[in-house]
C-alpha positions in Angstrom: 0.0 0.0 0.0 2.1 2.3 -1.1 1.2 6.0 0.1 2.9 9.5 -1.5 2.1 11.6 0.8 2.4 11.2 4.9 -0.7 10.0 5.2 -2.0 11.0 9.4 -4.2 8.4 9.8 -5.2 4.9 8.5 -8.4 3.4 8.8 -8.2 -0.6 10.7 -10.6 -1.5 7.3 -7.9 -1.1 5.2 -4.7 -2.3 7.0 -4.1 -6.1 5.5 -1.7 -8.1 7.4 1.9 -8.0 5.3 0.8 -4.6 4.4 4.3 -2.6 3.2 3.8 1.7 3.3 6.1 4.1 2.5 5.2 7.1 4.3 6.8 10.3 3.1 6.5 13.8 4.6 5.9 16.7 2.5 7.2 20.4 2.2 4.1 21.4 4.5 3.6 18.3 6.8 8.0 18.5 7.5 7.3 22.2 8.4 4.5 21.6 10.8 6.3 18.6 12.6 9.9 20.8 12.4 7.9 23.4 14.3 6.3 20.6 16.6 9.6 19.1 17.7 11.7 22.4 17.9 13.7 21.7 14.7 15.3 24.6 12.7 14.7 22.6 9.1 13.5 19.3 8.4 15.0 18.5 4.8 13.7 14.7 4.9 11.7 12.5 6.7 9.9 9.6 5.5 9.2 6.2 6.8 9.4 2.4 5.6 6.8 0.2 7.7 5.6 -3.2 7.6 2.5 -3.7 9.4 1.0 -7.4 10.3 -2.4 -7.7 12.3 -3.8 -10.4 14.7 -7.5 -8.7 14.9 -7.6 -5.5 16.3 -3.7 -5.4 17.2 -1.6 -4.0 14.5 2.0 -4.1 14.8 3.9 -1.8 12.5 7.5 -2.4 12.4 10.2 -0.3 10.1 12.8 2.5 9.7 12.1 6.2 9.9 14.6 8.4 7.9 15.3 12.2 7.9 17.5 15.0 7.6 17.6 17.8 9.8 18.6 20.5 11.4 18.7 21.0 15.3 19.9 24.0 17.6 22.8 23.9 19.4 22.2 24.0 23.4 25.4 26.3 23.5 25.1 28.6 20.8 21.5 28.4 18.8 23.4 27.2 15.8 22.6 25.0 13.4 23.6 21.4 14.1 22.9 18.8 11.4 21.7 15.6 11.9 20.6 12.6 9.7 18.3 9.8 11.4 17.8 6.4 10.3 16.5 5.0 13.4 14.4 1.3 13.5 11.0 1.1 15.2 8.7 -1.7 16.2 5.1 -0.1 17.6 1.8 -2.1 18.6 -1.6 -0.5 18.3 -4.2 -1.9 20.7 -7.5 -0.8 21.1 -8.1 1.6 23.7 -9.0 0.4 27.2 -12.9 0.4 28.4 -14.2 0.8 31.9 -11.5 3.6 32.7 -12.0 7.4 32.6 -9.7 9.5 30.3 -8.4 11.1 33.1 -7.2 7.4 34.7 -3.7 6.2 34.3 -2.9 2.9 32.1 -0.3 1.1 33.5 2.2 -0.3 30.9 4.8 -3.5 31.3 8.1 -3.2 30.4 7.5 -5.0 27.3 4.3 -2.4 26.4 6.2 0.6 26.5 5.9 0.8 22.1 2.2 0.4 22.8 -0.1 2.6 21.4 -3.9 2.9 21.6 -6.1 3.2 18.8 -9.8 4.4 19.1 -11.2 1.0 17.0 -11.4 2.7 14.0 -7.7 3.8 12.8 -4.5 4.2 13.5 -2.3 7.3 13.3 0.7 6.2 11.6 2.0 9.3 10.9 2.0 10.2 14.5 3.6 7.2 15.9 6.2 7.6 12.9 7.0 11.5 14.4 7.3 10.2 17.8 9.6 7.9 17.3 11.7 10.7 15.1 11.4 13.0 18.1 12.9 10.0 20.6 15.9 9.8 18.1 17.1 13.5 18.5 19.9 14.1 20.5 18.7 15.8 23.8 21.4 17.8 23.5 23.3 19.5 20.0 26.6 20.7 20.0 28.6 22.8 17.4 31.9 22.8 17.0 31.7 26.8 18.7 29.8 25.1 21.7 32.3 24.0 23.6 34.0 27.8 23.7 30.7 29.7 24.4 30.0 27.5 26.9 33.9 28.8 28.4 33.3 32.1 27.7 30.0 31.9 29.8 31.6 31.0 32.5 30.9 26.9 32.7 33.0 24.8 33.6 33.8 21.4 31.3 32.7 18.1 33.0 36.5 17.6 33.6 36.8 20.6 35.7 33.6 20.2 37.9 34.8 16.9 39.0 35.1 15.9 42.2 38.6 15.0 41.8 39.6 18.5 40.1 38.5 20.1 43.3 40.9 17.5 44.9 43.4 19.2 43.4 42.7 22.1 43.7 42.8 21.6 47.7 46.3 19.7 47.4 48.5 22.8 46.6 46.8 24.8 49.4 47.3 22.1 51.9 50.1 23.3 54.9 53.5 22.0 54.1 53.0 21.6 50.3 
């Protein structure tokens, strides 16, 4: 089933099991999920899935690629970054009896579950999220590490505990 554009949402009637979709995003979906996700430009993203269903449980396993550009944490720079990340979700239908205020607990082996309202499933979603959990937390450029100076932090090497050891040894009576 292959799809051209990056299709949000895909109804349960039409997912087949063995289903193959290749999700890409365009100009105007990569700038609303750039903006979403803090990104300065996303150049690329698109998404190879196979899906495979056992009633209403659809698992969707693949690769989601992209190019992009993050800002640095130090300077506000423009990092660049290229993804190619593997994912392995499960859509179950959404729990009854419970509130939508109520907390769903979740095993350790449901944490790439997501819920699905019986109807559809939004691939695209699941396919951003899983982007957005591949970004490094933290960009550097190559001027980071001397802004960071200037400002006034110190490198991980000079907070230690052991370069305040030192510190103390020369000040130490008798040395």
């Amino acid at each position: 089933m292959p799809l051209s554009r990056f299709q949000q949402r895909l109804s349960l009637g039409e997912i087949r099991d063995g289903d193959r979709i290749e999700l890409v995003a365009d100009e105007g979906a990569r700038a609303e999920i750039a903006q979403r996700l803090g990104l300065l430009a996303l150049d690329r993203l698109e998404a190879h899935v196979a899906l495979s269903r056992d009633g209403d449980t659809i698992e969707a396993k693949g690769r989601v690629k992209a190019a992009l550009d993050q800002a640095c944490v130090a300077t506000g720079d423009p990092v660049r970054a290229h993804v190619d990340e593997a994912f392995d979700l499960r859509f179950i239908p959404e729990p009854t009896g419970t509130s939508p205020d109520e907390e769903v607990e979740l095993s350790d082996d449901e944490l790439d579950t997501m819920f699905h309202d019986g109807k559809s499933i939004d691939l695209a979603a699941a396919v951003t999220d899983s982007l957005a959990l591949a970004l490094d937390p933290y960009p550097r450029s190559a001027a980071a590490d001397a802004a960071l100076r200037e400002a006034g932090v110190l490198s991980e090497e000079e907070a230690s505990p052991f370069a305040a050891l030192a510190a103390l040894k020369g000040k130490l009576p008798g040395e």
